[in-house]
C-alpha positions, 0 to 999 in steps of 0.5 A: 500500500503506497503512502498516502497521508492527506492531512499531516498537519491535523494528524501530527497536531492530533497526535501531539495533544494525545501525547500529552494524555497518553504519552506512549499512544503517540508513537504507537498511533504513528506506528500504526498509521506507517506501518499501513502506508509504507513508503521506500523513501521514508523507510531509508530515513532515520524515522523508518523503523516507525513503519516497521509491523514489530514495532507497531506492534510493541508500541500497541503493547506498551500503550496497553500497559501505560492505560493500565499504570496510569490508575495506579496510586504510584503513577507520577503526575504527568507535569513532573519534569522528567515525565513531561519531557517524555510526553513532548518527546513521544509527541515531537517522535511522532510529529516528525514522523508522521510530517516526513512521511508525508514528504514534509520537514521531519523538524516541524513536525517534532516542533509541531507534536511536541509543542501540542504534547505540552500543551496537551499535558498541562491542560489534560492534567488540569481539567482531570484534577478538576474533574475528579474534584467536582463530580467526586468520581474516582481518578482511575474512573475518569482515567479510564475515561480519559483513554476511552478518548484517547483510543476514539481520537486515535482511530479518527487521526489515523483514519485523516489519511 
């Protein structure tokens, strides 16, 4: 199946703001999106192994258990230094991916995904201590909710192309 990503602005924006929700679901989404599009060119750059099937598949895993880890008590805030670093990293990985296999510049697409994963992770963080506070339902509930969202999002950003 030949490449063919329509709209990578919106789907590396898209892929970002998830970033910041769910720091491991940006590069597996992107993964995923490459793995079904495949591209020689693409794969000959340093960002190939992103549309590698096994990768796609560990990415999906490791989302999995971040869905899981992420109601636990021991789950460290998302606005702590070394995990937002993750988040804008994963967002900017998968921003430069998915804008270089589109033909674009790999380096905007990481300003772009990693700018939105910060973005993404102050205000996901925010609005889930506000909610858990004002309706009184348990965090890991409005977790769960929160990746209900994220996997929809996925699915529609991945459907763009």
């Amino acid at each position: 199946m030949n490449l063919k990503i329509e709209k990578p602005l919106w789907q590396v924006l898209g892929i970002g703001l998830l970033a910041g929700m769910r720091s491991a679901s940006a590069p597996a989404i992107t993964s995923y999106i490459l793995s079904h599009h495949k591209s020689k060119v693409f794969g000959k750059s340093r960002l190939g192994f992103l549309q590698s099937n096994t990768v796609a598949n560990g990415l999906k895993y490791m989302a999995l258990a971040e869905f899981i880890g992420d109601k636990l008590p021991t789950a460290p805030d998302r606005i702590k230094p070394v995990v937002l670093s993750a988040r804008c990293i994963s967002g900017a990985l998968a921003g430069a991916g998915i804008l270089k296999a589109a033909g674009g510049n790999a380096w905007v697409g990481a300003l772009i995904g990693g700018t939105a994963a910060v973005a993404s992770t102050f205000g996901s963080f925010f609005l889930r201590k506000a909610t858990v506070k004002t309706s009184g339902i348990i965090d890991p509930i409005i977790g769960a909710l929160e990746d209900a969202l994220v996997v929809g999002a996925g699915v529609g950003i991945a459907r763009l192309g």
